[in-house]
Structures are given as C-alpha cells and as structure tokens.
N, C-alpha and C positions, 0 to 999 in steps of 0.2 A: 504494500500500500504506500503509497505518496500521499501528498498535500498534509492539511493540519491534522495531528494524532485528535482521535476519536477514543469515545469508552468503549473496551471490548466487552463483547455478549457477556449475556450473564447464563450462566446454567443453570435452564428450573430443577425442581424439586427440590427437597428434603427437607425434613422439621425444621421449626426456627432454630429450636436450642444449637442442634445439631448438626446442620445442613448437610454436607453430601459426606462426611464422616461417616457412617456407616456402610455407604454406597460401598465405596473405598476400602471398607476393612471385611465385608462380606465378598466382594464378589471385583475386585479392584483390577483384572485386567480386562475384563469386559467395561467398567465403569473408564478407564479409562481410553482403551482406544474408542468409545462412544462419544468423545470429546471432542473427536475430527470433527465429527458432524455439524456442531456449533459456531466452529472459527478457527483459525491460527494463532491465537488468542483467545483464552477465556478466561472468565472468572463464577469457580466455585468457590462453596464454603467449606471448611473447616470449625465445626462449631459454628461460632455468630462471628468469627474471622475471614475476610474475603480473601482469595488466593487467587493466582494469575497459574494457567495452564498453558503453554507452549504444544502446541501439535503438529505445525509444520517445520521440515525438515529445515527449508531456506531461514524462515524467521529460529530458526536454532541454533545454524550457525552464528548467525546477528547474536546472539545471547552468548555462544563459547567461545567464539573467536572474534566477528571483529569486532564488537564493541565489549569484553567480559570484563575490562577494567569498570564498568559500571555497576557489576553485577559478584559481590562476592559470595564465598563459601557461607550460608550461614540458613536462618530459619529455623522455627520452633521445632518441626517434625524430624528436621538435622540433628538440632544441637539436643535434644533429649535423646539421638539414639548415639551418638557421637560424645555424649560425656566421660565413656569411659576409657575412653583414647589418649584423652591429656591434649596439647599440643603437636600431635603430630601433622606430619605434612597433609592428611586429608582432612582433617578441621581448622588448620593455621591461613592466616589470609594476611594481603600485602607484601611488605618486603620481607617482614620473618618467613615466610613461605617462600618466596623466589630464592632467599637463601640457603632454604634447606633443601628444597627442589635441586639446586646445582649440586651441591655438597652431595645428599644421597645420591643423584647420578653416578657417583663415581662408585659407589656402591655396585652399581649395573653394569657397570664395563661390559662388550663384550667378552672380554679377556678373561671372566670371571665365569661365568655361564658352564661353561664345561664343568668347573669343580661342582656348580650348583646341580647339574643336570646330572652326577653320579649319587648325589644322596636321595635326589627322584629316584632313580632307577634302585639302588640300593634297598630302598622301601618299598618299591612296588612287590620286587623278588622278594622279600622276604612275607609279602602279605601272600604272595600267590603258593608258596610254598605252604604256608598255614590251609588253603581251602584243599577240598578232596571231592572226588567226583560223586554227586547225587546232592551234596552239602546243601541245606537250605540259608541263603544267608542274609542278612540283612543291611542293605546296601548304605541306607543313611549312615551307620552305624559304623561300618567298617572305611568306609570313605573319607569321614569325618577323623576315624583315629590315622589312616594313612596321608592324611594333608596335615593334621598335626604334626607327625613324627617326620614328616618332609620338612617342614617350616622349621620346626626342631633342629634337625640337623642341619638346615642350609644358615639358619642365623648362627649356629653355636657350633663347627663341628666335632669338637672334639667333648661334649657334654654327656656329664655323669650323669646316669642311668637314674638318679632319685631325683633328681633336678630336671630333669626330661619328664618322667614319671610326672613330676606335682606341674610342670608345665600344663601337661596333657590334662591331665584331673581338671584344671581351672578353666581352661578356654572356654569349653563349650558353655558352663557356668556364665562366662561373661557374654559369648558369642550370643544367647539366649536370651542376657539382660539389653543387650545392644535393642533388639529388634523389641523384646517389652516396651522400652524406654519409646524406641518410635512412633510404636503404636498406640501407647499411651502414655503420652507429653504433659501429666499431671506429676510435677514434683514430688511434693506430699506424698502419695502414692509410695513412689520409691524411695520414704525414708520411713515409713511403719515399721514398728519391729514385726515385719512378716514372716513366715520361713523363709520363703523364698529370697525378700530382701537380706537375710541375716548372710544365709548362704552367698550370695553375690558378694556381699561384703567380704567376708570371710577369704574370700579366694581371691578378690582382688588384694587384700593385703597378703596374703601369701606369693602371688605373681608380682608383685611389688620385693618381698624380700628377694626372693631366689630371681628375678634378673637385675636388680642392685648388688647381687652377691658376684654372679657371672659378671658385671662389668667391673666390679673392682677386682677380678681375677685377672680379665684381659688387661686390666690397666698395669695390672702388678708385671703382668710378662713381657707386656711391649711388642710380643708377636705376630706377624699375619699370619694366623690359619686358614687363610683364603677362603671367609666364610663371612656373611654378612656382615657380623658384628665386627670384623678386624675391620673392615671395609669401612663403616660409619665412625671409627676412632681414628683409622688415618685419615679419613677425608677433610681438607681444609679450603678455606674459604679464599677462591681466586683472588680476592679483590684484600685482604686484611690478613688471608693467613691463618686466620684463629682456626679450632678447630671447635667440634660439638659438646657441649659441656655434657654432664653426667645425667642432668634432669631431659635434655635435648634428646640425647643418643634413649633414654626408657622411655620415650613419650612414641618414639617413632617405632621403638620395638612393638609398642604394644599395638599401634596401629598396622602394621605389617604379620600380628600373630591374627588382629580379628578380620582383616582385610584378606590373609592371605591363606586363607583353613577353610571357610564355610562355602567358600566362594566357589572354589575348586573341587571340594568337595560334590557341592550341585550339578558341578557341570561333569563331573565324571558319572555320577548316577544320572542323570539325562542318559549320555552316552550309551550304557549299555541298555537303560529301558527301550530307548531309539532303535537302537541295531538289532534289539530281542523283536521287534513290533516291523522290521522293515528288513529281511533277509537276504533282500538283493546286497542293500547295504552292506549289512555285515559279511558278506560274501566277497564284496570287491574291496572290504578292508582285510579281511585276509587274505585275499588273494596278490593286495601289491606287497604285506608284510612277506608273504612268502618268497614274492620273487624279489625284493630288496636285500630280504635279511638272509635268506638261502638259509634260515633253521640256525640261525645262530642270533644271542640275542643282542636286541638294537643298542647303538649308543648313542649320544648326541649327535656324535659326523654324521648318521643316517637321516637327522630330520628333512635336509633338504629333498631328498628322493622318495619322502613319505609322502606325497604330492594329494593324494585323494584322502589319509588320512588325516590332514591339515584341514581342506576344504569338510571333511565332515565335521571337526575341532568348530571351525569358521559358524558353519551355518546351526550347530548348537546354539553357539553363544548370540547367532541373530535369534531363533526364537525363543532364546529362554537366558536374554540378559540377567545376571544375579543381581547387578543394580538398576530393578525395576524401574525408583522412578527414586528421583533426584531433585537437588532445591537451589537455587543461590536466591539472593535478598539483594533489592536493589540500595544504591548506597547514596541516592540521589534521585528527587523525582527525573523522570527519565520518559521514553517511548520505545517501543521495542510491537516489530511488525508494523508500526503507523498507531498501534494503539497506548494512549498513554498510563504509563504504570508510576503508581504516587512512592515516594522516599520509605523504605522500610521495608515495601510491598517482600512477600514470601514467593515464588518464582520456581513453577513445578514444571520438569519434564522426565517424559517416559521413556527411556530408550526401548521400552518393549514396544510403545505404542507405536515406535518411530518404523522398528524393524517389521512391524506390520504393513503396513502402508501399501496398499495395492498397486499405485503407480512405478515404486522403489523396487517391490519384491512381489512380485504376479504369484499370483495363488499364494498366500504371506504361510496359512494352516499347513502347505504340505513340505515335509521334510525333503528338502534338495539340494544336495552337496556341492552337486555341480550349477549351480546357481553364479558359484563360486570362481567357474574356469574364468580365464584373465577373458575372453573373448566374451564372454555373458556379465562379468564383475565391472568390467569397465564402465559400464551405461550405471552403475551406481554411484551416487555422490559420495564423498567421503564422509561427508555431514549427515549424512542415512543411516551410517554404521558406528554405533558408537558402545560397544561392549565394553570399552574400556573411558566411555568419556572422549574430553576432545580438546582440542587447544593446551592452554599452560596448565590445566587442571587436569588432564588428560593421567590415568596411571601409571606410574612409575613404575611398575613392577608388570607390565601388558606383555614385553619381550619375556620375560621368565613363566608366567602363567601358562601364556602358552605354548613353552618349551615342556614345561612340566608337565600338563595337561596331556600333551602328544604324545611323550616318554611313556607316561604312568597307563596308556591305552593301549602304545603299540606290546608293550611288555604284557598286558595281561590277557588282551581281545586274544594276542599270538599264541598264548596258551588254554583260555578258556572262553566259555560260550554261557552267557547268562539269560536262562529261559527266564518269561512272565508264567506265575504260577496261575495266571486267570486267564489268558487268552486275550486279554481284552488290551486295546493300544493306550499308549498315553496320554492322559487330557493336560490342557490346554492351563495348567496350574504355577504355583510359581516354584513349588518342589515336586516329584515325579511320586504320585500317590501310592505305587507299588512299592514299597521297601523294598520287600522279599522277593529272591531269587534264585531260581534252583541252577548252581553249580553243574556244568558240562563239559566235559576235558576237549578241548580244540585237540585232534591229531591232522598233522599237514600230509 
C-alpha cells in the first residue's frame, strides 16, 4: 500500500474480556493462517489488549529487514515465555545484542562444525544401539533426551557424567515453564507456591549452580576443547577487545540449552511420523543413504551429497516451523504495510502461516521435498521461508541445526524404520500427536 497509512482491519469475534485468546490457545494454527483473509495487517485481541498480525510475506520483510530497526525483540507473550533465559542473544535488543551477535558468531565458525557434528552422530549411535527390533517407543520422549545429550556434549565436551545427568533432569522442567509462561502471561501465577512452580524453581537454581560450576572450570584451565563453551570464552569483541563476562557467557548458555533441545527435538519426530505416513518418501531417503554411504556410517563430509535428505530436513521445517509465531514491539509510532501501528504496539507473525500461503507453496497440506529442487525453490522468496527467522534477528545456530538434524536422520532412518501404531497420517498440529512407535530394523 502507498499514500497516507490507514487503520488496519480489525478481526471480529471473541468475548470482551478475552478477545481472540482462546481462539489462539484452542485451535491457533487454523486461527491463524485464517488471518490472511482479513488483510496484511490486522488487529486482534489478546485479552482487552489490541495486537497487530502480519500475514503477508512482502509487508514481513518490511518488518525483519528493511525497516526492523523500528521494531524490537520484545512483547508480553515474548517476555513471559522468554524470562527464563536471562539476557541472552534471543531476548537482548540494541547494541548489547549486535555485540553479542558478533562475538557468539565466532562460536559458529565453520571451522568448528565438524567437532560439533561428531557429538551428533556420537549420540545418535549410541540411542540407536539402545532400540531393538518390534520395541514400542516413545518418540517425544527419546528425542527430547537425545537433543539434550547432543547440546550437552556440543556446549561442554568433555563433561562429567552427574553434571550432564542434572543438566538433562532440569531442561525439560524449564523447557515446559518456557511455553506455560507464554501461554499464560499472568505473573502472579508463576510465583504461587504451586508444585509445579516450586519445581521450576528448584531446577533452575540447580542449572544455575552446575553451569556456574563448569565455567569456573573452563576458566580455571584456559583450554579450547573445541566445544561451544571454549568458543564463547575466547570470543572477543572486534571493536574493544573485551571479552564475555561470566553473567554474559550463563545467560547465552541457557538460551542455547532451551533454544537448542525442544526445537530439534520436534522436528526429528515430525521426520519419522512423515516418512512412516509417506513410503515413497522414506524409500528414496534410503535409497540415496545407500548409494552415498555404500553401508558405512555417514559423517559430516557426506552432508553435501545427502541432497534429497536435506530437501526432506527443508520442507519439515516449512510445514511445521517450531517457532510458530513470533513478536517484536514497535519502538516508535510507526507504519508498516501503509497501515499505521501506535508506539508500544505488540507485533505478531507466523512463520507457519507464512509457509502456508498458497501462492508461495501450491498445495501448502501436502508433504513435498522436492518443492525444494533449486529449479522449483527458486520462484520462492526468501522472505516466505523463515524457519529460522530473518535479517539481524535471524538464528544463530540455523547452520548447526541443520547439520545436526540431517546427521541424527541419516544415522538412524539408515538403520531403522519407524511404523504408526494406528494407521492413521499426521495432523496438521504443532507436535506430531502419535508418540508411539513401533521399532523396525532397516536391512539394505
């Protein structure tokens, strides 16, 4: 839109008190790609709080890239699920963000990747050795503890076995208050002595001692163990030199244990519900591990030749982005799309809703890998795809995700085969509603 910003639509329905909060917490990705329909811009409620929706691709870019200096990391429904992170790079906004943004890069190195890419594989084997053929398993479950002991070992490598242990114990504790907190942005709430609060409490002060413990270890040794955490203590600041103080280096840890576990976790149970419900599929991702890997098992140097098993990685994470839907607050009344948005305003977009979009992605419902070939991928905009975000906010950690994603598939798809115990395909949810699944020995 041109000429002078206009109010955008409003979306009917939902009680006063309430407004489309329920909408949203019952039935939230049909409530949201239903959004298209009303504008490129809109405004539902949250409560009696009005909130601005983003639903086209173009006016999204205009919000991540060129204009996102107007628009920072922040919002009620953010900062209540986002409190248990501290400071780190995915709640910090302005320059203390750009600085740590640079500094963790170096974290990332390419150069780095390989050591991170053996303690994937390292944990797949050892998960895949534990299952047995007929084994009923429970996917959430076992997913969840191998992206922990992955993150585990890629942040600390050389970490003691009770300290790894109490890691694991706390996460999901906290990973669990993350998404409470979001979904219900009532303070008070989460400070009741509830169980379930005490508990939360409990384990974050315990994941507070034992990674204050491990960084006054690595500080004591002055080593690079070529593992994350060496990586965020050498890293210093191009312009000053300094490096990440002690409070700086836990704040980003803890951000990268709850960023870097549930996330991966979903998207590898996706995977094999996917491949269980679509047999072509899973047929042509064992058939390139076979001829890639000739029966031996893969390493990092194989991802580039994993070609189709990439593009299946790809088109997961378009229909079942883990970061649903997303916020920044504007910092300034402002206009965004031609519609004007007032100083404070709360500022929602869906990448799931995005990756729907019938123009962007024809037939959005049906699983298609090769969607993905560079001759069909190209007519996609960049700003359509954003599994990982976009511009300077865009994650940090997108190269290793889905290194590790790709690793921890080709290593288990190559030896096993995971039936649905009902028959039935996967809906259309924001976690794959089948847990359970019955174990089948892959022979090539």
């Amino acid at each position: 839109m041109t000429g002078t910003p206009t109010d955008a639509p409003v979306v009917p329905g939902g009680p006063p008190l309430l407004g489309h909060a329920l909408e949203l917490f019952h039935r939230p990705l049909d409530f949201l790609t239903s959004l298209q329909d009303h504008g490129e811009v809109v405004v539902f409620r949250l409560g009696t709080r009005p909130a601005y929706m983003v639903t086209d691709a173009e006016v999204l870019k205009e919000l991540l890239i060129t204009r996102h200096s107007t628009f920072e990391k922040g919002g009620g429904f953010f900062e209540s699920g986002m409190e248990l992170v501290g400071n780190g790079l995915a709640s910090s906004n302005g320059t203390f963000h750009l600085r740590q943004r640079r500094m963790m890069q170096q974290a990332f190195h390419h150069g780095r990747m390989s050591g991170y890419a053996q303690a994937a594989l390292g944990a797949a084997d050892e998960l895949s050795d534990t299952w047995r053929e007929g084994q009923v398993i429970d996917l959430a479950r076992e997913f969840s503890g191998l992206t922990m002991r992955i993150l585990a070992r890629t942040l600390f490598s050389d970490l003691d076995p009770e300290k790894a242990a109490e890691i694991c114990r706390c996460m999901p504790l906290l990973v669990d208050g993350v998404a409470r907190r979001a979904f219900l942005p009532v303070d008070f709430v989460h400070r009741l002595p509830l169980p379930v609060n005490r508990r939360e409490a409990a384990a974050m002060r315990s994941l507070h001692r034992t990674v204050d413990g491990i960084i006054a270890d690595y500080r004591a040794s002055s080593l690079d163990q070529n593992d994350l955490l060496s990586a965020l203590m050498l890293a210093r600041d191009e312009h000053t030199g300094e490096g990440m103080g002690t409070q700086h280096i836990h704040d980003e840890i803890r951000t990268m244990m709850l960023a870097g576990t549930e996330t991966s976790a979903t998207t590898l149970h996706w995977a094999f519900a996917l491949m269980s419900a679509h047999p072509d599929v899973e047929e042509r991702v064992h058939a390139e591990l076979a001829e890639v890997l000739g029966g031996d098992p893969v390493h990092h140097s194989d991802l580039p030749r994993l070609e189709y098993l990439g593009r299946v990685v790809q088109e997961i994470l378009r229909m079942y982005p883990t970061g649903w839907l997303l916020t920044r607050r504007t910092t300034v009344g402002t206009s965004l799309g031609g519609y004007r948005i007032p100083a404070g305003a709360d500022v929602f977009f869906s990448p799931y809703a995005i990756h729907h979009d019938p123009p962007f992605f024809p037939s959005p419902e049906r699983f298609d890998p090769d969607r993905w070939l560079p001759e069909r991928a190209r007519h996609i905009p960049r700003h359509a795809y954003l599994p990982f975000g976009a511009g300077v906010r865009k994650c940090i950690g997108e190269s290793l995700a889905y290194r590790e994603t790709t690793l921890v598939l080709a290593t288990l798809a190559g030896r096993w085969r995971l039936r649905s115990l009902t028959g039935l395909p996967p809906r259309t949810t924001l976690r794959p509603k089948e847990k359970r699944m019955r174990l089948e020995r892959h022979t090539r």
